[in-house]
C-alpha atoms as one frame of an Amber mdcrd trajectory, in Angstrom:
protein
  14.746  15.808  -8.219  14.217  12.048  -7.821  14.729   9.843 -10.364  11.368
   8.183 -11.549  10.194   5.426  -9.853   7.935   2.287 -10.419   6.018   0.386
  -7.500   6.277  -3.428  -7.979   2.699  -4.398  -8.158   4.044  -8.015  -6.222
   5.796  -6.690  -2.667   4.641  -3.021  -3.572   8.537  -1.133  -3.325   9.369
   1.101  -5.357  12.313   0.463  -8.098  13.522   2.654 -11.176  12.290   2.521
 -14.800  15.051   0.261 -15.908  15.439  -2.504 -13.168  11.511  -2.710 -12.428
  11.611  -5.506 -15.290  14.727  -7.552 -13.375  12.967  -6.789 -10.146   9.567
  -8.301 -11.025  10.196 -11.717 -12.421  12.857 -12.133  -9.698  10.130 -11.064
  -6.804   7.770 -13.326  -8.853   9.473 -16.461  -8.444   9.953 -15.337  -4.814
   6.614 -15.285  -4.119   5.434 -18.619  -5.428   8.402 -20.160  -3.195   6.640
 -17.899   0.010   3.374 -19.147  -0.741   3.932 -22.589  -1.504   5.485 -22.889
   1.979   2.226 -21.104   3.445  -0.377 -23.281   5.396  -3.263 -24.244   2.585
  -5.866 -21.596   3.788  -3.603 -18.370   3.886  -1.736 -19.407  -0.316  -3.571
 -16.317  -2.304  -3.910 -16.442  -5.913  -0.778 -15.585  -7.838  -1.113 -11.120
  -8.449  -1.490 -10.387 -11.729   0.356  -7.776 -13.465  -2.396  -4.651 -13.403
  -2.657  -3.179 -16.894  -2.929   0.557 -17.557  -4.362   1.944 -20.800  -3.989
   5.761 -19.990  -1.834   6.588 -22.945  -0.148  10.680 -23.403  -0.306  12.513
 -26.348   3.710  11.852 -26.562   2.894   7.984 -26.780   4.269   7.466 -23.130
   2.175   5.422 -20.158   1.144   7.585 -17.598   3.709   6.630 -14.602   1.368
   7.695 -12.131  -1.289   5.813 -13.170   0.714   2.598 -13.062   1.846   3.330
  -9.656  -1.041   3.777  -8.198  -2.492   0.197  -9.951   0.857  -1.581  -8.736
   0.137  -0.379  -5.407  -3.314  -1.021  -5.392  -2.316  -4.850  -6.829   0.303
  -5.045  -4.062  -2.150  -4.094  -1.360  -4.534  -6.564  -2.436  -2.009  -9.250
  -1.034  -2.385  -8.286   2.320  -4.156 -10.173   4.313  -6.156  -9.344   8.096
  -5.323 -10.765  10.970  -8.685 -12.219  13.095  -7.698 -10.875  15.935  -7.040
  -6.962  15.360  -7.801  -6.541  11.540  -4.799  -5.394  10.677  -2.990  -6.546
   7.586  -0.186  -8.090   6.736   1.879 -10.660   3.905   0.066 -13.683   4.772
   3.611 -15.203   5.745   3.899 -12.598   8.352   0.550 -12.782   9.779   1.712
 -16.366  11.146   4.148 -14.510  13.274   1.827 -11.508  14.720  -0.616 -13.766
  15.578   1.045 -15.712  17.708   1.659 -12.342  19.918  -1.958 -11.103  18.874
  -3.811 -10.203  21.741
């Protein structure tokens, strides 16, 4: 069995319980660097950490629940390409369409 996992609601990978919370400021901060760097029409709005109020019986966040917000949240930061509609991190839609036909 697989230990549990957390998606990272910022690049959307998954990580375990315990270094989720020195994955997400780290993947933070690489973000704003990405998008600062982006031409001013693709920069998105920083994600915001999705918050989950499904609460057990035992006190305990549902895990699934979160995942399936941080994945949602990490989705949302894709962006389409013109061309073909598919998506991608804004700093890699630069890149495809420039082979985009």
């Amino acid at each position: 069995r697989r230990p549990p996992a957390m998606i990272c609601y910022i690049c959307g990978r998954e990580y375990g319980t315990k270094s989720i919370s020195i994955h997400e400021p780290q993947c933070l901060k690489k973000w704003h660097q990405e998008n600062d760097k982006l031409p001013k029409h693709l920069r998105r709005p920083e994600p915001k950490k999705p918050e989950v109020s499904h609460i057990q019986a035992k006190g305990f966040c549902d895990l699934d629940a979160l995942n399936e917000a941080a994945w949602i949240s990490a989705q949302n930061q894709l962006v389409p390409c013109d061309i073909c509609g598919r998506t991608f991190l804004p700093d890699r839609l630069i890149v495809h369409q420039q082979s985009c036909k």
